[in-house]
BAFI-3210 file (N, C-alpha, C; in Angstrom, 3 decimals, decimal comma, padded with zeros to 6 digits):
// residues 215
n [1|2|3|4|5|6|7|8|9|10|11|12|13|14|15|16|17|18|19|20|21|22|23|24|25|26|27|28|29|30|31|32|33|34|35|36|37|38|39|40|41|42|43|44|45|46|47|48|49|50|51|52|53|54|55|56|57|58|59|60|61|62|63|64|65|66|67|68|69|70|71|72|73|74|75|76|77|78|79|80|81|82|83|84|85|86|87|88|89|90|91|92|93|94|95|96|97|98|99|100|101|102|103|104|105|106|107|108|109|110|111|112|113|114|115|116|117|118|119|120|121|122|123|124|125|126|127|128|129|130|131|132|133|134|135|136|137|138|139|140|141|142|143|144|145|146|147|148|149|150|151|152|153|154|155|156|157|158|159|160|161|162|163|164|165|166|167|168|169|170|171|172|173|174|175|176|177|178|179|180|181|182|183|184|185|186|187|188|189|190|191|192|193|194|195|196|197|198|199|200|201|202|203|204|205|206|207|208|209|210|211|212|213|214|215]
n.u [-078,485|-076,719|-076,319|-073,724|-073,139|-070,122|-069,211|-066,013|-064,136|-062,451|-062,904|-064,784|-065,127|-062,078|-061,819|-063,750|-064,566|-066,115|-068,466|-069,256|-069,836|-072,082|-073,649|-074,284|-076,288|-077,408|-075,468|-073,276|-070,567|-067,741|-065,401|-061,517|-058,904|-055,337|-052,667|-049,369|-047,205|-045,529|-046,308|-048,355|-048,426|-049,274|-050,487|-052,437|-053,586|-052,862|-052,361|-052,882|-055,407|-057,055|-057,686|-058,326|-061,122|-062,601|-062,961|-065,037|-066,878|-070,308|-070,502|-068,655|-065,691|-064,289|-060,921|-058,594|-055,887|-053,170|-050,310|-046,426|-045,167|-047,262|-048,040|-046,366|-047,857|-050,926|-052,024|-052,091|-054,066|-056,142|-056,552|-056,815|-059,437|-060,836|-063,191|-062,928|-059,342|-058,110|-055,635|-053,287|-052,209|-049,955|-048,375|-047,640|-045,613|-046,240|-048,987|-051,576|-050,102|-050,502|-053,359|-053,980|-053,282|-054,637|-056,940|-056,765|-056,652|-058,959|-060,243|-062,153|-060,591|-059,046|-058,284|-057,202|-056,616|-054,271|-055,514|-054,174|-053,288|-053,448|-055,809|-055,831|-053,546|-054,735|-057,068|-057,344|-056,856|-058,962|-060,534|-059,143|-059,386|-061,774|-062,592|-062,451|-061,044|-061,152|-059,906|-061,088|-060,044|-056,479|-054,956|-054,794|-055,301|-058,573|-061,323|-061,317|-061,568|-063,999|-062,928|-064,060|-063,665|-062,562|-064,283|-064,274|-062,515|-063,952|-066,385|-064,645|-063,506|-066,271|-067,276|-065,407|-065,540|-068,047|-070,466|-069,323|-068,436|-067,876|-067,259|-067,629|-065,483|-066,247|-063,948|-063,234|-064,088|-067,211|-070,443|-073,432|-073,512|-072,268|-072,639|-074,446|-073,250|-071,238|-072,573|-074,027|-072,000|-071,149|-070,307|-070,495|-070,149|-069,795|-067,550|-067,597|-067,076|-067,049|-069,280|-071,042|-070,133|-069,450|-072,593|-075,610|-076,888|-075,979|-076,702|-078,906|-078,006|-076,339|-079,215|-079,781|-077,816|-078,008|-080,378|-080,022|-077,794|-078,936|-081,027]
n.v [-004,781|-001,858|000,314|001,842|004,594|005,798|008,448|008,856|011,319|011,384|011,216|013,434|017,143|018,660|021,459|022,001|021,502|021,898|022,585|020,267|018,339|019,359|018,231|015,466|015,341|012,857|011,439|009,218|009,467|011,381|009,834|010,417|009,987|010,034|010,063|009,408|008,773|006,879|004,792|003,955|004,272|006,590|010,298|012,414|014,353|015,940|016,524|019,648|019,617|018,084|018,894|021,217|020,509|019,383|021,436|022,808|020,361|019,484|016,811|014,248|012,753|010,338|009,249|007,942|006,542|005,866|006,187|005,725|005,515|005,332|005,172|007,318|009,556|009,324|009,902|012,737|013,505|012,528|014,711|016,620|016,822|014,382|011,733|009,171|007,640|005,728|003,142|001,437|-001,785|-002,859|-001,063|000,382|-000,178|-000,505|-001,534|-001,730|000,154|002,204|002,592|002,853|005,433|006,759|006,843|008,116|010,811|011,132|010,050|007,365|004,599|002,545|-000,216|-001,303|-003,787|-004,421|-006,495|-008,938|-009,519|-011,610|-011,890|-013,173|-012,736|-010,319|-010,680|-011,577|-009,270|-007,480|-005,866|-003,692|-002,098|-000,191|-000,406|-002,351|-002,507|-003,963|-004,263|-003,598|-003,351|-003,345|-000,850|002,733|003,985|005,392|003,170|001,189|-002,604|-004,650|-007,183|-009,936|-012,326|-011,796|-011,908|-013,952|-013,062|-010,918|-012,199|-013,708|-011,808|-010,427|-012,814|-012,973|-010,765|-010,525|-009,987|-007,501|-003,888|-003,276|-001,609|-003,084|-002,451|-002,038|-001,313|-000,313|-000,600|-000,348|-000,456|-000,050|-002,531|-003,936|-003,584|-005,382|-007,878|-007,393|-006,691|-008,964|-010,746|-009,463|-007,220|-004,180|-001,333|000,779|002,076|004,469|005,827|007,037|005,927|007,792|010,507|010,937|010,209|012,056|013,140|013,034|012,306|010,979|008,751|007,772|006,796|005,279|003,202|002,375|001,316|-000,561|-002,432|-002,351|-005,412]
n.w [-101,702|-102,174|-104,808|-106,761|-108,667|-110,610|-112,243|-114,647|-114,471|-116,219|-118,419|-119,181|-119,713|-120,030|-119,428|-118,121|-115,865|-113,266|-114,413|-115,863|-113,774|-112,830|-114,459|-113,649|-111,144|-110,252|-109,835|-108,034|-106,566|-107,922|-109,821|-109,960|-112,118|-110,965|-112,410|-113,187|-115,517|-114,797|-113,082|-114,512|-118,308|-118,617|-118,147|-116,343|-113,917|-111,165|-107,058|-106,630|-108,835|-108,080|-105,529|-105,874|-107,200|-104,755|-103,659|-105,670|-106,098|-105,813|-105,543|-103,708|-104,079|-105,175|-105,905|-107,449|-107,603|-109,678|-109,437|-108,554|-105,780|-103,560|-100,958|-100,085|-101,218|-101,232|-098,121|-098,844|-100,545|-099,241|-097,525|-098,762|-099,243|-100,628|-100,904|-100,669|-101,487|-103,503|-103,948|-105,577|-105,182|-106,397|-106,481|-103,678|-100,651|-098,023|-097,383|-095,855|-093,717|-095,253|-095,836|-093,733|-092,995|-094,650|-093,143|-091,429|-092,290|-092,953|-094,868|-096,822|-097,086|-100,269|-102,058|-104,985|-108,014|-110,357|-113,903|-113,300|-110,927|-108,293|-106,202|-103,379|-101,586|-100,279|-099,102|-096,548|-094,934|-095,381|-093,061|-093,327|-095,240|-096,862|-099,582|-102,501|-105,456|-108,052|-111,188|-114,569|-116,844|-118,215|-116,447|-117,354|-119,436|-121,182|-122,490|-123,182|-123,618|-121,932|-119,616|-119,337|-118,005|-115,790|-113,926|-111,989|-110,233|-109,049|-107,375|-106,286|-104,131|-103,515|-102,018|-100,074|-098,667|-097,577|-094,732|-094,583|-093,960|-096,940|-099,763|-103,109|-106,507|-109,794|-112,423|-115,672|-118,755|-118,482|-119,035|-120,964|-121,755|-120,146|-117,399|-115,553|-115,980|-114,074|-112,010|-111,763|-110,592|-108,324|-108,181|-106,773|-107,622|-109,666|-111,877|-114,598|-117,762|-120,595|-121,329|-119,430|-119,627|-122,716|-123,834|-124,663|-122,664|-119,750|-116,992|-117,369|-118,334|-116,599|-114,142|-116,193|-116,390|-113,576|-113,319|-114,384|-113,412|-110,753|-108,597]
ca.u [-077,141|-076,490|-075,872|-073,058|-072,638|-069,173|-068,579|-065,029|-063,973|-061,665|-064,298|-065,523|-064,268|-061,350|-062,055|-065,033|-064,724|-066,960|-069,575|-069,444|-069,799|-073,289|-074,438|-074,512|-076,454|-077,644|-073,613|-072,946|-069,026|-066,927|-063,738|-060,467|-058,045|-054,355|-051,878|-048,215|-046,487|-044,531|-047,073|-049,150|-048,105|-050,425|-050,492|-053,217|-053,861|-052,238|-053,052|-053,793|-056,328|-057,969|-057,965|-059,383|-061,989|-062,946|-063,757|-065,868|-067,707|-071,188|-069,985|-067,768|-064,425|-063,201|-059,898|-057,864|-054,217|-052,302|-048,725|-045,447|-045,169|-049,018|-047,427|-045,956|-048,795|-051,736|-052,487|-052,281|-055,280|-057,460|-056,206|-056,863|-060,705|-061,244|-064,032|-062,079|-058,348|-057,863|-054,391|-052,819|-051,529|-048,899|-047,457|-047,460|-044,702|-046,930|-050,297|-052,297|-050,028|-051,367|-054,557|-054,483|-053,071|-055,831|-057,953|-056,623|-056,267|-060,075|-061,007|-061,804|-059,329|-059,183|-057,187|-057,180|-056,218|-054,377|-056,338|-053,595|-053,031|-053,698|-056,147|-055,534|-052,915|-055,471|-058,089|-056,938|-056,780|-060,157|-060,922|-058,030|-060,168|-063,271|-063,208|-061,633|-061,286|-060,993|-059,124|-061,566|-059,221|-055,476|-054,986|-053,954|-056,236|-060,278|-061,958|-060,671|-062,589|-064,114|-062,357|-065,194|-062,478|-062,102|-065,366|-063,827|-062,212|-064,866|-067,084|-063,929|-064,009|-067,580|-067,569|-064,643|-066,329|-069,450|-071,494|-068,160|-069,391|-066,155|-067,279|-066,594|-065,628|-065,115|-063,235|-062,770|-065,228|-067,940|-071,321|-075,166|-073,889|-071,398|-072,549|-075,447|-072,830|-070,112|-072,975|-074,028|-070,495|-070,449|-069,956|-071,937|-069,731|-069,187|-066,747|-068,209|-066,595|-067,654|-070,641|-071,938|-069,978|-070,059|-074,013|-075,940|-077,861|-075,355|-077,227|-079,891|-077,358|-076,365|-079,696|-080,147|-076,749|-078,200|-081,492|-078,839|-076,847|-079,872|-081,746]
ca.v [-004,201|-000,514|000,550|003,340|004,769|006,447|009,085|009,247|012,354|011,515|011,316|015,148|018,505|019,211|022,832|022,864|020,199|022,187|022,380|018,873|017,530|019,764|017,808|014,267|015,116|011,455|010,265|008,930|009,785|011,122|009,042|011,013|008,975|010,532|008,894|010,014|008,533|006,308|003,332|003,572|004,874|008,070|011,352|013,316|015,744|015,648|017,044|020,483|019,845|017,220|019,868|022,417|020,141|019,177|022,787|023,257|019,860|019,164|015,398|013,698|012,416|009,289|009,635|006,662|006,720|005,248|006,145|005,276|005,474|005,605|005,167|009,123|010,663|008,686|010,657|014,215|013,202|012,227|015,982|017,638|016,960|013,104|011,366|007,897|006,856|003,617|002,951|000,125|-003,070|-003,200|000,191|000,234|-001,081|-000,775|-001,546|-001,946|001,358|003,594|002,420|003,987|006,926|007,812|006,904|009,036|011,710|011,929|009,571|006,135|003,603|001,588|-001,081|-001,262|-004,565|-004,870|-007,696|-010,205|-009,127|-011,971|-010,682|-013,580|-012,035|-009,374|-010,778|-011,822|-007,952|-007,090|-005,236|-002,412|-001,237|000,384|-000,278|-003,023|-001,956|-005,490|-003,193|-005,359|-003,713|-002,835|000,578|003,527|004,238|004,683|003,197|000,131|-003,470|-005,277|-008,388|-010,784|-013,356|-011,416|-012,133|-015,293|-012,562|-010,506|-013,618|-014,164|-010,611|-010,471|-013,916|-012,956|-009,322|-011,486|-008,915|-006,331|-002,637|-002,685|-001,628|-003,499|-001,501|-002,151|-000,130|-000,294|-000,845|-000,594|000,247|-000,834|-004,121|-005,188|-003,659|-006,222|-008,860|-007,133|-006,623|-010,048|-011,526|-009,403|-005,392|-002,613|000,249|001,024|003,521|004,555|007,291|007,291|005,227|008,353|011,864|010,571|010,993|012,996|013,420|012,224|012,409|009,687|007,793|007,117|006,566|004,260|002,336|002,309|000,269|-002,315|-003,242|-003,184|-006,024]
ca.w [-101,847|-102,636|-106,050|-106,604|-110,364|-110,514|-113,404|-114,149|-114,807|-117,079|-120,067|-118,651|-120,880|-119,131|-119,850|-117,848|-115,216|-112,072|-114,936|-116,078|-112,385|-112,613|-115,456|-113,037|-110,306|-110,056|-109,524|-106,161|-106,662|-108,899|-109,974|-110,459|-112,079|-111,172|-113,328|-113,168|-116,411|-114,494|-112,560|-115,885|-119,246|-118,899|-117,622|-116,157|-113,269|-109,297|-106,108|-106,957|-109,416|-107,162|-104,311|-106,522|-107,500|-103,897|-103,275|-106,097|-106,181|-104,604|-104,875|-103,218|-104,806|-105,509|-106,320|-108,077|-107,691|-110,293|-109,455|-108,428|-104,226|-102,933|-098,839|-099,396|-101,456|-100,551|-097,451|-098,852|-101,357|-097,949|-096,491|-099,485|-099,373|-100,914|-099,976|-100,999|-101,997|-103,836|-104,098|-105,949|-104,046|-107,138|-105,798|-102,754|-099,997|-096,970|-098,215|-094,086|-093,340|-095,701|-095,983|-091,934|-092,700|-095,448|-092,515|-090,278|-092,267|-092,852|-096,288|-096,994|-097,820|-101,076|-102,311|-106,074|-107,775|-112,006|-113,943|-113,365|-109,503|-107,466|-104,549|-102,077|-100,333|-099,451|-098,715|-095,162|-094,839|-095,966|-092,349|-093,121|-096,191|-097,400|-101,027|-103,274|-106,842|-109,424|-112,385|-115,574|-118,007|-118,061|-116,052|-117,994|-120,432|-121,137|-123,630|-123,441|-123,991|-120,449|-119,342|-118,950|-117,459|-114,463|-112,701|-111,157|-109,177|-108,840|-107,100|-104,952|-103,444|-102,754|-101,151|-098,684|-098,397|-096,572|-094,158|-094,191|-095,226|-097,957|-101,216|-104,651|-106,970|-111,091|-113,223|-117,371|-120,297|-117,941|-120,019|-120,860|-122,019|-119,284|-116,006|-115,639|-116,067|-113,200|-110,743|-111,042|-110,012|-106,957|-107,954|-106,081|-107,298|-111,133|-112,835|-115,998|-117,908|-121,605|-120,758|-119,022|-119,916|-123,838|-123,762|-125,043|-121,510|-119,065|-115,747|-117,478|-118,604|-114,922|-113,908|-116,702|-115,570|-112,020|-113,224|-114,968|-111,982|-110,044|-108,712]
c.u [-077,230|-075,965|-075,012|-072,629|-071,317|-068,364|-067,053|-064,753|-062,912|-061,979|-064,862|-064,605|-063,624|-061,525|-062,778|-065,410|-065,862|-068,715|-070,177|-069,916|-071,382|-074,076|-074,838|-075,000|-076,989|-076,209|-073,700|-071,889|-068,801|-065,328|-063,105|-059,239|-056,708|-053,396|-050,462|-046,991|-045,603|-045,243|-047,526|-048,297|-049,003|-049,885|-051,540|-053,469|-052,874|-052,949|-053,885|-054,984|-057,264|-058,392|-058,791|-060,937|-063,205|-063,843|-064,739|-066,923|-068,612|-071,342|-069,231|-066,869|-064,203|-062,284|-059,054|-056,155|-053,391|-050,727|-048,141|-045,666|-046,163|-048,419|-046,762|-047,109|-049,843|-052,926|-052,807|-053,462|-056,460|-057,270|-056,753|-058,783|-061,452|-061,488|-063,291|-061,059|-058,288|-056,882|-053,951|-051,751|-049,923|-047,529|-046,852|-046,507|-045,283|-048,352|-051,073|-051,743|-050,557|-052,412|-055,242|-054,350|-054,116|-056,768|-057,802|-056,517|-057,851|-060,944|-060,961|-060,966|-059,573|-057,964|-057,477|-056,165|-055,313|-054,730|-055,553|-052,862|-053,573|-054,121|-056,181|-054,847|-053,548|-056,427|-058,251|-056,981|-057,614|-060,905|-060,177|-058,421|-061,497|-063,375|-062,076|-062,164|-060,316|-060,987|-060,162|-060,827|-057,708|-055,418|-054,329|-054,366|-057,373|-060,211|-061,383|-061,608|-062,629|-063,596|-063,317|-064,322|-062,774|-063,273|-065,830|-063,709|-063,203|-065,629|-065,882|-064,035|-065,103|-067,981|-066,559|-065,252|-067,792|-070,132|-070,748|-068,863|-067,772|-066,788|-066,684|-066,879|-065,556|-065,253|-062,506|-064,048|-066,370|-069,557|-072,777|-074,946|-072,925|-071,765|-073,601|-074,270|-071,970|-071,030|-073,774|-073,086|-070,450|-070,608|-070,521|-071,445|-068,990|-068,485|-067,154|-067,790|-067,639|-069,325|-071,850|-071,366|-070,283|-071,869|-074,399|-076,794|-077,088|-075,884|-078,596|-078,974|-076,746|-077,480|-079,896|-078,859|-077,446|-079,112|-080,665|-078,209|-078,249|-080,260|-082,847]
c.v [-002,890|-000,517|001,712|003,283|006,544|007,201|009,669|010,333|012,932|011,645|013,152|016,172|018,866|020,538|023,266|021,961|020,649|022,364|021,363|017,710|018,308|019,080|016,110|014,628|013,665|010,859|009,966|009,624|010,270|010,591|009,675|010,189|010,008|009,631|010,064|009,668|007,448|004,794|003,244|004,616|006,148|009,187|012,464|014,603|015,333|016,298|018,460|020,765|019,253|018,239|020,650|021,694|019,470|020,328|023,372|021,918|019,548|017,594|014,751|013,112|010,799|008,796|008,288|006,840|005,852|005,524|005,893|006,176|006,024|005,702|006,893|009,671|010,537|009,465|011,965|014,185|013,262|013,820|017,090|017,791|015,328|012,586|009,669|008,052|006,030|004,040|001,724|-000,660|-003,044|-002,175|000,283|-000,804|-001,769|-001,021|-000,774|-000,247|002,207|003,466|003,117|004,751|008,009|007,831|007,829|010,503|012,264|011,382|007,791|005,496|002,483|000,861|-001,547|-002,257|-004,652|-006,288|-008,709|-010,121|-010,645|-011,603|-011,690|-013,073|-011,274|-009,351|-010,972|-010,029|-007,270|-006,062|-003,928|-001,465|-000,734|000,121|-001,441|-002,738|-003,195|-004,020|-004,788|-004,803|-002,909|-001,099|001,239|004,480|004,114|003,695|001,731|-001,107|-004,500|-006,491|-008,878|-011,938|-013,024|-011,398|-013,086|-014,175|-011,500|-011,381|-013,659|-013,162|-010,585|-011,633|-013,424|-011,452|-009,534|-009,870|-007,329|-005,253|-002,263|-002,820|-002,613|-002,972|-002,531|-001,393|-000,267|-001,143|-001,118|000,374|-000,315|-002,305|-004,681|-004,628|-004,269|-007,489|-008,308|-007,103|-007,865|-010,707|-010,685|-007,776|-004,585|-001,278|000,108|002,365|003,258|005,902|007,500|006,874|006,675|009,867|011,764|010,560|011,749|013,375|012,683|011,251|010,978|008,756|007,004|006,623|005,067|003,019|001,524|001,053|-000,985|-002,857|-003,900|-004,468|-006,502]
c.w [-102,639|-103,806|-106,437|-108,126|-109,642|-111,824|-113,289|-114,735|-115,669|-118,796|-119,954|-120,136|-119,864|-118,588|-118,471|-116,771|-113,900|-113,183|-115,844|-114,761|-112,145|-113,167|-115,018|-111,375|-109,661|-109,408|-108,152|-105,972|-107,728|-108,706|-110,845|-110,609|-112,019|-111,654|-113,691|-114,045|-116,178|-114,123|-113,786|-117,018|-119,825|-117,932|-117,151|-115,092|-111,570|-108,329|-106,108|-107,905|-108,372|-105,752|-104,643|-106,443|-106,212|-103,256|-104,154|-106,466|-105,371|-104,617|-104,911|-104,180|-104,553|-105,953|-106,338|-107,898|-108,236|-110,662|-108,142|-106,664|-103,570|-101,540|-098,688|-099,753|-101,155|-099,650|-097,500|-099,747|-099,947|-097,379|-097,363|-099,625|-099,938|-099,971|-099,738|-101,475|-101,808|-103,988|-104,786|-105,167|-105,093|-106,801|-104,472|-101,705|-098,841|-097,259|-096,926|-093,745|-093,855|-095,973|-094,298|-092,079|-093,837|-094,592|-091,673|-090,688|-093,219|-093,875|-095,750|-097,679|-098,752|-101,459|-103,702|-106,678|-109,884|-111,862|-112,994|-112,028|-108,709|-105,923|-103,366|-101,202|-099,317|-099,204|-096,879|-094,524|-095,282|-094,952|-092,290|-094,345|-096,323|-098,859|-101,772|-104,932|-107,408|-110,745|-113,572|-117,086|-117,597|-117,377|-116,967|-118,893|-120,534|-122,366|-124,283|-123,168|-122,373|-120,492|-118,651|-117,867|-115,809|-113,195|-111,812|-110,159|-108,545|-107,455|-105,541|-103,907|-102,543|-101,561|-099,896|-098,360|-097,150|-096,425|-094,220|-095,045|-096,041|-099,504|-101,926|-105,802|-108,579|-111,678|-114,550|-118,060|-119,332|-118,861|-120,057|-120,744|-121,378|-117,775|-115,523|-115,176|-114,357|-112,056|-109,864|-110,443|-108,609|-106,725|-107,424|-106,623|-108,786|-111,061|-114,170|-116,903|-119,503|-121,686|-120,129|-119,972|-122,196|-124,652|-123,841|-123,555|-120,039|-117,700|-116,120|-118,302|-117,216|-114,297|-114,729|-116,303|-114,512|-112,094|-113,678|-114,031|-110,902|-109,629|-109,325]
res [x|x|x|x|x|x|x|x|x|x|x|x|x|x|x|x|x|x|x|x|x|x|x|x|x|x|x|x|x|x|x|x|x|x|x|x|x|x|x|x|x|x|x|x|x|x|x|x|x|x|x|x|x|x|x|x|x|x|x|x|x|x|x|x|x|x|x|x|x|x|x|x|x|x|x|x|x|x|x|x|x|x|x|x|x|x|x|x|x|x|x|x|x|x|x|x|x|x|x|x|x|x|x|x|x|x|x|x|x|x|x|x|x|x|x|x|x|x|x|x|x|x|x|x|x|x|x|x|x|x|x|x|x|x|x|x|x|x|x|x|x|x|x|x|x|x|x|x|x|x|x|x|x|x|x|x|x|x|x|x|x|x|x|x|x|x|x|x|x|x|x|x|x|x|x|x|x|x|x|x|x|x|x|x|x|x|x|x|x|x|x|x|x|x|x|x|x|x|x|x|x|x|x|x|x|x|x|x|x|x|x|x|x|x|x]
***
């Protein structure tokens, strides 16, 4: 199973974000968390930064969407240059619809879950995605402490995931001493923000991630 380390770019120097994305050539992705004050109690960047940043990165986007009506904006993230939108199931009215129309409009489709989300519903619907993102701490904020708990659901994911090529993603307090634990339950696809940009050497701090999930 493939191993994907995902620096989020929310740990980066804002300042200097096309020369912080130089300093991980190891990354598979980077993860852009947009957060609109309203789904989560944060505020960070929208489409035109994420656009900008499409045109000046040499890798690919993974772009998080943590606000309020993913079924309108959703698709202009996949148009604007993202290689992935996750979307949250908690947001969302149409989940299946806009998970097509990021497909159609050129990105992969994720489905992004808070801890206390029950993912049965969507598991039956596991062929209309590319990526399930198990949230292992409250959305909203970094730097926040991993929910060991949550790798029941983890486990459940991966088991209904079987041979399907659908990423699993996790996302909060992900670091030396818990992504060992998340990739045994199931994970192939970390977000790591402080874990990597926090480093004094970022780019071997991802590598060193990479050997921890490993096999």
């Amino acid at each position: 199973m493939a191993v994907r380390i995902e620096p989020s770019i929310l740990s980066a120097d804002f300042s200097a974000f096309a020369a912080e994305i130089e300093r991980i050539p190891s990354a598979d992705l980077v993860h852009c968390d947009v957060m609109d004050n309203h789904f989560v109690p944060n505020l960070t960047f929208g489409l035109p930064m994420v656009q900008r940043l499409a045109q000046v990165s040499a890798l690919p986007l993974d772009v998080h969407l943590m606000i309020d009506d993913p079924d309108r904006w959703a698709p202009g993230y996949a148009a604007a240059g993202a290689h992935t939108v996750t979307f949250h199931a908690e947001a969302a009215h149409e989940p299946i619809a806009t998970a097509r129309a990021i497909r159609a409009a050129g990105a992969r489709a994720g489905i992004a879950l808070k801890p206390r989300t029950d993912v049965g519903p969507y598991l039956a619907a596991l062929a209309e995605f590319d990526q399930v993102l198990v949230m292992t701490v409250e959305p909203g904020f970094g730097g926040q402490s991993f929910m060991t708990d949550l790798m029941d659901k983890v486990r459940e994911v991966r088991a209904a995931i079987g041979g399907r090529d659908v990423w699993l993603q996790v996302d909060g307090g992900i670091g030396t001493d818990t992504i060992g634990t998340a990739a045994a339950a199931g994970a192939d696809t970390f977000v790591a923000g402080s874990a990597v940009f926090g480093q004094p050497d970022p780019d071997a701090a991802i590598r060193h991630l990479r050997a921890l999930a490993s096999p």
